[in-house]
MIPAFI-316869 format. One record per residue (C-alpha): residue number from 0; x, y, z. Coordinates in steps of 0.25 Angstrom, whole numbers, plus 5000, padded with zeros to 4 digits. Example, Ala and Ser with C-alpha at 12.3 -4.5 7.8 and 13.67 -1.06 7.14 Angstrom:
# MIPAFI-316869
REC    k    px    py    pz
REC    0  5049  4982  5031
REC    1  5055  4996  5029
***
This chain:
# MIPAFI-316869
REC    k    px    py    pz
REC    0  4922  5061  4888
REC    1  4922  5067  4902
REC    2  4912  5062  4911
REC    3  4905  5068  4922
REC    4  4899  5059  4933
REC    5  4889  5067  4941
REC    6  4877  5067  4950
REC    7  4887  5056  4959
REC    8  4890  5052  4974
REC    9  4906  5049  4971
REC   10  4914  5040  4980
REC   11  4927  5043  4973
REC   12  4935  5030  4981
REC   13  4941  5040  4992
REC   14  4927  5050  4995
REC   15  4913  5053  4992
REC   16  4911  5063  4982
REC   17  4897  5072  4981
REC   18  4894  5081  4971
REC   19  4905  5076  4963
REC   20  4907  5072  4949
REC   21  4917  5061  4942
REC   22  4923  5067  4928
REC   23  4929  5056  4919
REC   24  4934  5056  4905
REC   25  4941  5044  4897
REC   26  4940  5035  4909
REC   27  4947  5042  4920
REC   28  4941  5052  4931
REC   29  4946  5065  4927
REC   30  4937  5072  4940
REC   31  4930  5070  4952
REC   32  4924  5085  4953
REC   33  4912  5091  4959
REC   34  4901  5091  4951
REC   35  4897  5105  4948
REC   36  4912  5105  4941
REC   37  4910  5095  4931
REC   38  4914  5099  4918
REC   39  4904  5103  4906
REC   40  4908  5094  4896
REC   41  4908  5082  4904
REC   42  4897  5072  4903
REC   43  4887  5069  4915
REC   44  4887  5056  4920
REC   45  4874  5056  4931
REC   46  4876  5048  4943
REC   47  4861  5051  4949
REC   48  4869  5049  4962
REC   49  4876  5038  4962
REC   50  4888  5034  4968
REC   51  4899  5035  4959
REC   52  4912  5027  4965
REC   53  4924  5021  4957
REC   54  4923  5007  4950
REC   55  4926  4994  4958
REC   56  4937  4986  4955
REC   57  4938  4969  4957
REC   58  4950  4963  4959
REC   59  4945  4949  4957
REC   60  4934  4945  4948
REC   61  4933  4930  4939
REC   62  4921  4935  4932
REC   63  4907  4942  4929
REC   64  4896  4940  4919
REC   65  4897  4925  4918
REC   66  4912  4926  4914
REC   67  4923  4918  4923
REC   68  4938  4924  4920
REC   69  4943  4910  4925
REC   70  4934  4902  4917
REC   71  4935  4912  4903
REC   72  4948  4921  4906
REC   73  4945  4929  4893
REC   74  4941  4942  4890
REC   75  4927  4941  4887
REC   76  4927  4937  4903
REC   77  4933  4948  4907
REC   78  4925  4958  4899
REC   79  4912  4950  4907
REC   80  4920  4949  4920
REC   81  4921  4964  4918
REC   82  4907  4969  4916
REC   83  4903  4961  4928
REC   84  4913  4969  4936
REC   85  4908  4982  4928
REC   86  4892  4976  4933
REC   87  4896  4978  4948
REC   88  4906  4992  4947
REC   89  4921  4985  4944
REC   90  4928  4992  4933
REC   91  4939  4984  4935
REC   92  4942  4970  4939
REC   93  4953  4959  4939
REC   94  4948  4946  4933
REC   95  4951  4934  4941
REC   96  4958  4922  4939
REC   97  4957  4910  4950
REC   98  4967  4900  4954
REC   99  4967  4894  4939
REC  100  4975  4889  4928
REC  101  4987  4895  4922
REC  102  4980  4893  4909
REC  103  4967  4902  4913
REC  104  4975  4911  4919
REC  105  4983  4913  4906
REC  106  4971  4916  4899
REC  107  4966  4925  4910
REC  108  4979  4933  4908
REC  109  4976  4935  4893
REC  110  4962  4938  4894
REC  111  4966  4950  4903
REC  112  4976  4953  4894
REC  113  4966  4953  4881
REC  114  4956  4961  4888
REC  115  4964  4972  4889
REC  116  4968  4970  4877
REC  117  4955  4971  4872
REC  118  4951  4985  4880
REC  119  4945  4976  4890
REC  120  4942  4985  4904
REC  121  4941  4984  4917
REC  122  4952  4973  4919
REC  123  4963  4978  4930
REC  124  4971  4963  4929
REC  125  4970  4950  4929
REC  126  4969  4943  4946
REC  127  4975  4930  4948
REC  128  4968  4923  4959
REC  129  4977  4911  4962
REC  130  4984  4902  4957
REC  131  4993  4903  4967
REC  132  4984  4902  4979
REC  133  4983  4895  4991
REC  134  4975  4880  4990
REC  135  4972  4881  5004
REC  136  4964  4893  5000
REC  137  4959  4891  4986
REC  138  4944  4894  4988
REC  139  4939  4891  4975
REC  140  4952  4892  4967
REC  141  4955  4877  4959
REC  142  4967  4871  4968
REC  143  4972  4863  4954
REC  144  4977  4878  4951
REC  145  4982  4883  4964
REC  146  4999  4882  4964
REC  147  5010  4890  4970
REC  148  5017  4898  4960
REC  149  5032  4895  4955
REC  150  5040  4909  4949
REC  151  5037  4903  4935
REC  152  5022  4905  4939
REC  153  5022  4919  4942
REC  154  5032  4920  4931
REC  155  5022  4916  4921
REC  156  5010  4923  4926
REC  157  5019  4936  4925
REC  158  5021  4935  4913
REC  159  5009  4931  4906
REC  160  5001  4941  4915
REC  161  5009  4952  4917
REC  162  4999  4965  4916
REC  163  4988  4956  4917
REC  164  4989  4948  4932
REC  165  4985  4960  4941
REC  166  4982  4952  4954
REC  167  4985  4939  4959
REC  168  4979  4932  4972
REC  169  4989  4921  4977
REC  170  4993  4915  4991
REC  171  5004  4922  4997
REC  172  5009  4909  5004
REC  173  5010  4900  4991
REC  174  5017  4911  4983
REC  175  5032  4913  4986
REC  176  5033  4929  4989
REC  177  5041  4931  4976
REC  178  5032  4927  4967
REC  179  5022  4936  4973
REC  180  5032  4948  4972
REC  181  5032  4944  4957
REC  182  5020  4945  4956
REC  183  5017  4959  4963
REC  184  5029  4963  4956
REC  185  5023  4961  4943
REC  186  5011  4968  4948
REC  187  5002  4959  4951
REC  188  4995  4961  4963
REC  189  4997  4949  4972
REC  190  4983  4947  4981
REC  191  4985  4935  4993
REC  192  4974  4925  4993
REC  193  4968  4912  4993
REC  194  4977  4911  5002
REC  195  4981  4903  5016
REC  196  4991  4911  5021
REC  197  4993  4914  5036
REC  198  4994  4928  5041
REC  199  5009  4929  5041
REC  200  5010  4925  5027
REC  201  4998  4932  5020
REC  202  5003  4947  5029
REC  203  5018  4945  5024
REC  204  5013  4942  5012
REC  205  5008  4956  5010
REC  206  5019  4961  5017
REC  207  5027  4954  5005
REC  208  5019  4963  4995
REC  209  5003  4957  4993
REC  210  4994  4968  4996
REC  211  4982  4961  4992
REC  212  4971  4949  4996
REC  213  4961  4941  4989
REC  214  4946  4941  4994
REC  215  4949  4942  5010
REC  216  4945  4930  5018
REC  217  4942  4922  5006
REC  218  4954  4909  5001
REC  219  4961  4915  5013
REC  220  4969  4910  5027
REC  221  4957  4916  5037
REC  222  4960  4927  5049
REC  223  4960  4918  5062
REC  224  4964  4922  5074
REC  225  4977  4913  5076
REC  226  4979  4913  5061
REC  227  4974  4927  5053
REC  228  4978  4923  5040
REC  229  4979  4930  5027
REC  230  4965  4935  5032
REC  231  4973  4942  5043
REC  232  4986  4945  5034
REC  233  4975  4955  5028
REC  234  4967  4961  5038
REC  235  4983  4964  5044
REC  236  4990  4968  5034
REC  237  4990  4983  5034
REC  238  4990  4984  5018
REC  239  4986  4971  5010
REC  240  4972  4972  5003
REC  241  4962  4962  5003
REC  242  4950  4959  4993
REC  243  4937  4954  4998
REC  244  4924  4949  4993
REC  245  4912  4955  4995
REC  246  4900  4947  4994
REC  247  4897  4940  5008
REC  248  4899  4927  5002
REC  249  4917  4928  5001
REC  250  4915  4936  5014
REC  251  4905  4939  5024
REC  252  4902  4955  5025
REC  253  4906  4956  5038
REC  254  4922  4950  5037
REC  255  4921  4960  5024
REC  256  4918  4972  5034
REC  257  4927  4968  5045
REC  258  4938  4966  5034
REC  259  4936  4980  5029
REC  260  4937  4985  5042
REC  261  4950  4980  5045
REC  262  4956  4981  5029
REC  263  4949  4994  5026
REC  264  4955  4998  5011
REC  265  4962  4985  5008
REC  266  4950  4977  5007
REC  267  4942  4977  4995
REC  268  4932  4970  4984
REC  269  4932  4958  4974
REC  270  4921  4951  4970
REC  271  4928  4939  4967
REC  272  4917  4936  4958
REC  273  4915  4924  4948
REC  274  4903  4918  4936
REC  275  4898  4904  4937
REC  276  4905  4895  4929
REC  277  4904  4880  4929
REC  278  4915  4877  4919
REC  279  4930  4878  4921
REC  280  4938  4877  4933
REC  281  4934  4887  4941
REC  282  4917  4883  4944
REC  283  4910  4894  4950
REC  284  4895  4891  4954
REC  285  4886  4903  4956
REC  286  4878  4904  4971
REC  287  4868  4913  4974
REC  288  4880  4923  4982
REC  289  4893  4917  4976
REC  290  4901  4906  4967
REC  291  4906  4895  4972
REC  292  4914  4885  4964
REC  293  4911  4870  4961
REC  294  4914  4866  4976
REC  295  4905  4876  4983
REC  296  4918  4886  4985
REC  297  4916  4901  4986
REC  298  4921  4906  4973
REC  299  4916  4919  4969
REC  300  4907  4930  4971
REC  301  4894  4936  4964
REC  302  4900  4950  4966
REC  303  4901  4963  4960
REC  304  4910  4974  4965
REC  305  4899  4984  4967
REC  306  4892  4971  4976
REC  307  4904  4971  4983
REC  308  4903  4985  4985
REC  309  4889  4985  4990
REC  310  4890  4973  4997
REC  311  4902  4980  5006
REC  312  4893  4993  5010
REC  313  4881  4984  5013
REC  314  4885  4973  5018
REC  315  4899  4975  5025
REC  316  4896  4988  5028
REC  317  4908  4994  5020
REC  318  4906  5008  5019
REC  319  4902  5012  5004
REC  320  4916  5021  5001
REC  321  4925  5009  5006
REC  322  4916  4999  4998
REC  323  4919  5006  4985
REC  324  4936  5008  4987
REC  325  4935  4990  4989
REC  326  4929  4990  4977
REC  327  4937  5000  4971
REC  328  4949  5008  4975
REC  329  4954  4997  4984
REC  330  4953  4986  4973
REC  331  4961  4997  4966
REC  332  4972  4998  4974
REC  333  4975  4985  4976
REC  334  4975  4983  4960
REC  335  4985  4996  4960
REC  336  4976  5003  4953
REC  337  4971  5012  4963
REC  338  4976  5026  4955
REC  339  4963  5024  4945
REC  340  4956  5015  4951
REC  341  4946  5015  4962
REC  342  4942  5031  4964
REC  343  4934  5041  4957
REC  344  4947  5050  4955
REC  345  4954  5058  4944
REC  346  4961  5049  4936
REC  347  4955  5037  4940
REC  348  4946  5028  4929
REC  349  4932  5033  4926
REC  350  4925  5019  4930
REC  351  4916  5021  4941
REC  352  4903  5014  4948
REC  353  4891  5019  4951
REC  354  4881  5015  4964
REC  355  4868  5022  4969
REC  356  4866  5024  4985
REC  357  4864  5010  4987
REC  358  4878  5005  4981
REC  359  4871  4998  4970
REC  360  4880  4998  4956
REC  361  4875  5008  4945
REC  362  4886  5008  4936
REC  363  4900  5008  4932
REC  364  4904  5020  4925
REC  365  4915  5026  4918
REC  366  4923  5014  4913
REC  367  4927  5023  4901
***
């Protein structure tokens, strides 16, 4: 059926559009046309106007709707997982899997493998975070899991989850360059964090091949002045991109401002967000702004995307358009997926979210 979103203030991921309508059919943009020329057989879609911009992605999520991935790696968690992303505007998503054990993250792997299977949507991959991880920088991660990999590691993980392991944040220093190369060979995209590495090591580490980072300033060697870290490796290295979380809680609004300033396009949104849980390995303990785990330890947020969204243009001061691409065209990039995901653009997927003048979340639309 071709659709017809009218009555619409359109940012389309590279301009604002008045005037303008979105034309879709069988899940794809077909046009992006002024209004007066939209055909007659289309079916009107009022927007009352609205803001009309394209659906966020998140890169790293464990969870949503009292569903934990780590804790349940099944598909009826993802299918929750993935209406909570749908509640705050995120048609797509990588569910997250912490440092864990090789049997959780086996079935991890064939949960994502089965949701496909079954039709399920909004999935872009499977995100390792750990376990080849730094323990000087674990966070909240379980040390008992942490190890540097042998070739027989990443040699089972690539074959068991070839199609389906999309993204993996490591330490650069504890994996031999190689194996990383093996990885990013296979296509997976290799993300430096929870790591301690100093600045030499983290910036010929993306020199080597990594072009992205896992929630900036968070489980990572910090920028000093006589020692800038994997902190400074980022803010320097012309290319590498960088994942942030918005909440005020993982970073204070003002590092998340001066950050943008210096990153510009590479820096964008996850909401790093978890579910209470006080069984398994991994104890998460909701607080009135976050969860921490069973030792007090920042582990999660309580975000959405659209309330990181929001939270950039009101409380870092990130001007509205740029606030939308972190959510959504710069996520898409670094996933690779940027030729249909993250603008409002012929050929592009239909999924869109809707906010009224105050940058509040209407609706997602256009998901089929």
């Amino acid at each position: 059926m071709l659709r017809a979103y009218i009555n619409t203030r359109i940012f389309t991921g590279d301009l604002w559009l008045d005037g303008y309508a979105v034309l879709t059919e069988n899940g794809r943009i077909q046009h992006v046309l002024p209004q007066a020329q939209v055909p007659e057989n289309a079916e009107l879609t009022d927007l009352k106007g609205d803001i009309l911009a394209p659906a966020f992605i998140d890169l790293q999520i464990y969870g949503g709707n009292g569903k934990l991935f780590p804790l349940t790696p099944d598909t009826a968690t993802l299918k929750a997982t993935y209406e909570y992303c749908q509640s705050g505007g995120a048609a797509y998503f990588m569910p997250t899997i912490p440092t864990h054990s090789s049997e959780v993250i086996s079935k991890s792997i064939e949960a994502v493998r089965q949701y496909w299977q079954e039709g399920g949507q909004g999935v872009l991959g499977l995100h390792l975070e750990g376990p080849f991880i730094n323990a000087e920088k674990k966070g909240a991660h379980l040390p008992q899991y942490i190890k540097r990999p042998s070739a027989a590691d990443i040699d089972q993980l690539l074959k068991q989850g070839e199609g389906i392991i999309k993204m993996m944040t490591l330490a650069p220093e504890c994996v031999d360059a190689d194996l990383i190369k093996r990885l990013q060979d296979a296509g997976i995209l290799v993300s430096a964090g929870h790591s301690n590495a100093d600045y030499t090591t983290a910036y010929q580490s993306f020199e080597n091949g990594i072009t992205t980072t896992t929630h900036l300033f968070n489980a990572m060697s910090p920028f000093q002045h006589r020692a800038p870290g994997l902190v400074g490796a980022i803010y320097d290295h012309p290319t590498v991109h960088a994942s942030i979380v918005p909440d005020g809680i993982h970073v204070d609004f003002a590092a998340l401002r001066v950050s943008k300033k210096i990153m510009g396009e590479r820096l964008f949104l996850i909401t790093d967000a978890v579910v209470a849980t006080n069984e398994g390995d991994y104890i998460y303990v909701e607080e009135t702004d976050r969860y921490n785990n069973a030792q007090g330890v920042l582990a999660g947020s309580k975000l959405t995307m659209h309330k990181g969204v929001q939270n950039c243009i009101k409380a870092a001061c990130i001007l509205p358009e740029e606030a939308l691409r972190m959510a959504s065209l710069y996520p898409a990039t670094v996933a690779g997926r940027a030729d249909e995901l993250g603008k409002i653009a012929p050929g592009y997927t239909s999924a869109m979210v809707v906010l009224d003048t105050n940058w509040d979340f209407k609706q997602l639309i256009g998901l089929s």
